[in-house]
N, C-alpha and C positions, 0 to 999 in steps of 0.2 A: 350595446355590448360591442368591444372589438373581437374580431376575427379574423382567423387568415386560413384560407384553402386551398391543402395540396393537390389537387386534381380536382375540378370541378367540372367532370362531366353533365349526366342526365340527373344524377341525383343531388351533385354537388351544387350545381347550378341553381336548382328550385331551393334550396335551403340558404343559398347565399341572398337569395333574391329574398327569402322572406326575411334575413337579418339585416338588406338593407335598408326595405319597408318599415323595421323596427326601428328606422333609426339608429341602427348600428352603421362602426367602421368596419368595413369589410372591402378588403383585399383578398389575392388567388394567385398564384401559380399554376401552370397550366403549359403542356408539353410544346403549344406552336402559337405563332405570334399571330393568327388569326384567330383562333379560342380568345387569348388577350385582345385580340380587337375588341371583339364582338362583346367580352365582358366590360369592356371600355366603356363602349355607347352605352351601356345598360347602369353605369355609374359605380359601377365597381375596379379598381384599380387593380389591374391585373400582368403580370409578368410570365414570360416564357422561358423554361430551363429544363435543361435535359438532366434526369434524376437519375440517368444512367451513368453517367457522369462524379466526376467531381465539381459540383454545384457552388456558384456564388452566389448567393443572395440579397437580393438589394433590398428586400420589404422586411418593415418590422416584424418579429415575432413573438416579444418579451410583453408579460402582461396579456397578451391576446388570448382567447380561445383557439387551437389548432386542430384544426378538421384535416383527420389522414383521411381523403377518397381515391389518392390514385391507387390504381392497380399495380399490381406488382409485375417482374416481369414475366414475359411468355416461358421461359425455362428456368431450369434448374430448381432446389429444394431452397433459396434465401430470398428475401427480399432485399435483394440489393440497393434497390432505392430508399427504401424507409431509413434502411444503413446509411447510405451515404448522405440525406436529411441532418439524419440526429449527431450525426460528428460534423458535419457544416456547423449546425447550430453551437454546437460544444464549442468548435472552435471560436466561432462568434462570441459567444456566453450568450447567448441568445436564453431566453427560459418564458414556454408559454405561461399562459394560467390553470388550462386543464388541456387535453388530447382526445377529442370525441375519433375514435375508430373505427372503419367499418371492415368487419370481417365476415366471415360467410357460415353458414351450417356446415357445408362441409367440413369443418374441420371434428366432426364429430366420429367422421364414416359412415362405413353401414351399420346402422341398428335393428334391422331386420325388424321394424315397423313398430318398435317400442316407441313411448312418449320421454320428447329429452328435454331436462331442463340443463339450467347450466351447471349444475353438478357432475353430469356427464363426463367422465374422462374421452380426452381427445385423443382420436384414435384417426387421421387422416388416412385414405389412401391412394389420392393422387397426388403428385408432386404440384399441381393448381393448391390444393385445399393443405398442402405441408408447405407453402410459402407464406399463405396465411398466419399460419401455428409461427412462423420465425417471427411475420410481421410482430404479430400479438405480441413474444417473450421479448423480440430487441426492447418494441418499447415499452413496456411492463418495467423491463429494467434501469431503460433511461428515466423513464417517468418517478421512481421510485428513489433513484438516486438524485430528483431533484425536489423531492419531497410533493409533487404537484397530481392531482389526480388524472387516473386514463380512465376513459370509459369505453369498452369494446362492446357494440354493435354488431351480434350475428345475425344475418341477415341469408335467408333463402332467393328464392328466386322472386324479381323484382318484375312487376306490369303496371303501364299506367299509358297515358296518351303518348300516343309517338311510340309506345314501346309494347307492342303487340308483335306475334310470328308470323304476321301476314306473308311476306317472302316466302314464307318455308309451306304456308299453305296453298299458297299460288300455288307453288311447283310443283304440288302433288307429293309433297315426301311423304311415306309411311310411317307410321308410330306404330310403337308395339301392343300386339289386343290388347283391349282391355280388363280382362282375370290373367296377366302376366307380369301386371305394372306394378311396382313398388310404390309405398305413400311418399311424395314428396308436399312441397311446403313451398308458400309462397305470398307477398305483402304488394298490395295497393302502397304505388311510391307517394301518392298524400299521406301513408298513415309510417313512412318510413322515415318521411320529412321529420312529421310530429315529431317523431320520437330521435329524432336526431338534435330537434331545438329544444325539447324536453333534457335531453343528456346534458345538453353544454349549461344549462342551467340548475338543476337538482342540488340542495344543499348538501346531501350528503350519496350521493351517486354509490349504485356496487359495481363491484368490476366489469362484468359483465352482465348484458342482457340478451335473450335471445327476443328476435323481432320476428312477427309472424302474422299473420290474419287470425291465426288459433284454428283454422278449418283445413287439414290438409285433404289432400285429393290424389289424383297420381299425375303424370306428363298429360296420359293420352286423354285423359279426364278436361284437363287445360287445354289442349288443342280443338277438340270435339266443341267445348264449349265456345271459345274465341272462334273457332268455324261460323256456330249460328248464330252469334252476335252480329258478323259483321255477312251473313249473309253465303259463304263461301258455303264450296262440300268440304264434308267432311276427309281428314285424312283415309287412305284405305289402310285393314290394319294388316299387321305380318307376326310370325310366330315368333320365337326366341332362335330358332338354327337362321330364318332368313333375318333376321336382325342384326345377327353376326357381319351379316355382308355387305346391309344394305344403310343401316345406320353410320353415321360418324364417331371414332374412337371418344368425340367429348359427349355425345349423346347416351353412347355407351356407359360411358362412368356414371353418369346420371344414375342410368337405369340401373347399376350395380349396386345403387345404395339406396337404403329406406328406410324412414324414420317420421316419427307426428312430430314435429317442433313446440314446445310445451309455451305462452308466454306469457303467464302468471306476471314475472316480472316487470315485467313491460306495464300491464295493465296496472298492477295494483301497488306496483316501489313507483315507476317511471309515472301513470299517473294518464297513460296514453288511450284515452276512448277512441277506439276504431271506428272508423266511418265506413270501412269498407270490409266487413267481415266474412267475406266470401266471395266466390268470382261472380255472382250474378250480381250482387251490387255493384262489385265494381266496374265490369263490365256496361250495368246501366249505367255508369258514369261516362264510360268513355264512349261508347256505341249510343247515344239514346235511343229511344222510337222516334 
């Protein structure tokens, strides 16, 4: 299969890597011309361009499968990049084959610990998880006026090797007790891959899929555990008045929303058997004895 990848960081990378394994064409764009080195060596044809920007593009896109992974940017309520993407390409006549997207749970809000599938109306409340919601509708729209399928990927919080809070547990930061914490959600990146090679291939794809392990848990659930995996103490905990002061405004928002992430879809449209349906497997995966 061809493909081409806009931001190919931690997840984008392991999914390029297995399309090229497949004997796919696979190409990336990618913010610094180091990222393109390094996907160089690894035999994937890779370019640097600033999406911030008004972008020129020198690698095919027409026909390929197009994988959105870059992030949007750090401010305001659009995703400016996605925008200035999809009218590059316009200008071009560029036209993929399909658009596999990843977008986040957040864009649901708080659910005050309901089970969401993707029926759920979108109800974001931070300006991170309402740049999403622009990414989603820009290209819903583009996608739609060029008759070519999107498939959006919501995705929670992502752990896999290399991507543990080790840092934050070194330092001793505090989480909020544990009868305080909101349900949050969260996917083993092997079973995110799946479902990311799963999308670009499905013959009749639905719009959207929420992506999840199916077992939510809370923050401080997550940390306490990655603690005695790899060994560490645990974080100390603190109430909701010291949490005010002592956590980070993004830790915050976190802990403002709660929700089970439902993903029926995933498993039984998308097709996606979980390897990793909980953090003790996955953690055996990445920690072993």
């Amino acid at each position: 299969m061809k493909s081409l990848f806009v931001g190919c960081g931690y997840v984008g990378r392991q999914v390029a890597y297995r399309e090229r394994d497949d004997d796919g064409s696979v190409s990336a764009v990618v913010r610094t011309s180091s990222s393109a080195a390094v996907l160089g060596a690894e035999g994937i044809e890779a370019v640097s361009a600033d999406l911030d920007t008004e972008i020129t593009l020198s690698l095919p896109v027409t026909d390929r499968v197009l994988y959105w992974f870059a992030p949007p940017p750090s401010g305001g309520r659009q995703d400016l990049r996605l925008r200035n993407l999809t009218q590059r390409l316009c200008a071009d006549g560029q036209v993929p084959s399909r658009v596999v997207l990843i977008s986040t749970t957040g864009v649901y809000g708080d659910c005050q610990g309901a089970w969401v599938t993707e029926e759920r109306a979108l109800a974001p409340q931070t300006d991170r998880a309402r740049r999403r919601v622009d990414a989603e509708i820009v290209m819903r729209k583009w996608c739609d006026a060029l008759g070519i399928s999107l498939v959006v990927l919501r995705v929670p919080g992502i752990y896999g090797p290399g991507k543990l809070p080790l840092k934050r547990l070194r330092a001793r930061q505090p989480v909020l007790a544990p009868a305080l914490c909101p349900w949050s959600n969260r996917v083993h990146v092997e079973d995110l891959v799946s479902a990311c090679l799963v999308a670009a291939r499905i013959g009749e794809p639905r719009p959207v899929y929420n992506i999840s392990d199916g077992h939510p848990s809370t923050m401080t659930d997550f940390f306490f555990q990655v603690a005695d995996a790899v060994d560490l103490p645990r974080p100390s905990v603190i109430d909701a008045e010291m949490a005010r002061s002592q956590l980070s405004p993004e830790m915050r928002s976190y802990l403002a929303e709660s929700k089970r992430i439902d993903n029926t879809l995933m498993r039984e449209h998308l097709g996606v058997v979980i390897r990793y349906p909980g953090l003790a497997s996955g953690l055996a995966q990445i920690v072993p004895d």
